[in-house]
C-alpha positions as CSV (number, residue, x, y, z in Angstrom):
1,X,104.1,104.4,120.5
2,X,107.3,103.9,118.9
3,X,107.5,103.8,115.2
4,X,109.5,100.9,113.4
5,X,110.5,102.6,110.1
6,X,112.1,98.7,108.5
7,X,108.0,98.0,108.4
8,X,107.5,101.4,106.2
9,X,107.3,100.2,102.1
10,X,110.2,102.3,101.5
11,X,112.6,101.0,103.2
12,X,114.5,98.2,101.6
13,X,115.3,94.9,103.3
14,X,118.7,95.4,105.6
15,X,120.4,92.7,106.9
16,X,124.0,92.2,108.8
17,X,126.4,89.6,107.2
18,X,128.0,87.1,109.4
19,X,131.4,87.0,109.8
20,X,131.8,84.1,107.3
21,X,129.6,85.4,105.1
22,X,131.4,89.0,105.1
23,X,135.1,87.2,104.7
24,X,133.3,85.7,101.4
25,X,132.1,88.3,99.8
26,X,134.9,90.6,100.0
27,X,137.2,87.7,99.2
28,X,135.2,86.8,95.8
29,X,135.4,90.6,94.8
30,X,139.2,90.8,96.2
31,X,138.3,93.9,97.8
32,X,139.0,95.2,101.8
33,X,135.8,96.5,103.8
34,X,137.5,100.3,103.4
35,X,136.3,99.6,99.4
36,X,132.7,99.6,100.3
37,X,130.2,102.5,100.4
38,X,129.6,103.8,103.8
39,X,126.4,103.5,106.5
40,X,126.4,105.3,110.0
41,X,126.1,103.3,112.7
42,X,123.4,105.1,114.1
43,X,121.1,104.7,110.7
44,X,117.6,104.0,111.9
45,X,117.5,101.5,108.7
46,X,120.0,99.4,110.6
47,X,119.7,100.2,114.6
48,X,118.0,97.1,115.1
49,X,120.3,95.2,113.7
50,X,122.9,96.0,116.9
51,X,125.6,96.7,114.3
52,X,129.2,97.1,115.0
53,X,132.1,99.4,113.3
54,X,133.3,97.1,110.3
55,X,130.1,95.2,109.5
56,X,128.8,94.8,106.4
57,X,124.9,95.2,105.5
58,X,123.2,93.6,102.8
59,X,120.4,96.2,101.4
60,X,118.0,94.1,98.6
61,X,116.0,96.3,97.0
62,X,112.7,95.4,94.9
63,X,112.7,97.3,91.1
64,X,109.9,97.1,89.2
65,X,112.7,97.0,85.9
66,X,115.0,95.4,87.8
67,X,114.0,92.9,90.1
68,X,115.8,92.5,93.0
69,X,118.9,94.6,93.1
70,X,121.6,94.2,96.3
71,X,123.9,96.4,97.6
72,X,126.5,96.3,100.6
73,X,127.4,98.9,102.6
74,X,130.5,99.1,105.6
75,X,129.2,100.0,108.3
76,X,131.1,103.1,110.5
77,X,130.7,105.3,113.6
78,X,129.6,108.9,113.2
């Protein structure tokens, strides 16, 4: 039995922004993909997602203050 940790409460929502959608966002915040936060390739959060070197992952997590807060993240080999 294999355990799937995205179905764990804990873990926020991770998704992988298309291309179009990742030449959006860092064009509205004028930024390059080197600007972002990092995330290993290999993290289990994301394996599923079949990401490559330069993607860019949406995390949404849920606050009970907050709401719903995102965050993006570059991903990069280890």
């Amino acid at each position: 039995m294999t355990l799937d940790i995205n179905k764990h409460h804990l873990i926020p929502k991770h998704s992988k922004l298309s291309d179009a959608e990742k030449g959006k966002f860092l064009d509205s915040y004028k930024i390059d993909i080197k600007s972002l936060p990092k995330i290993l390739i290999e993290d289990p959060a994301i394996v599923n997602l079949k990401p490559t070197a330069g993607d860019v992952i949406k995390i949404e997590r849920e606050s009970k203050t907050a709401g719903i807060t995102i965050y993006y993240r570059a991903v990069i080999n280890g």
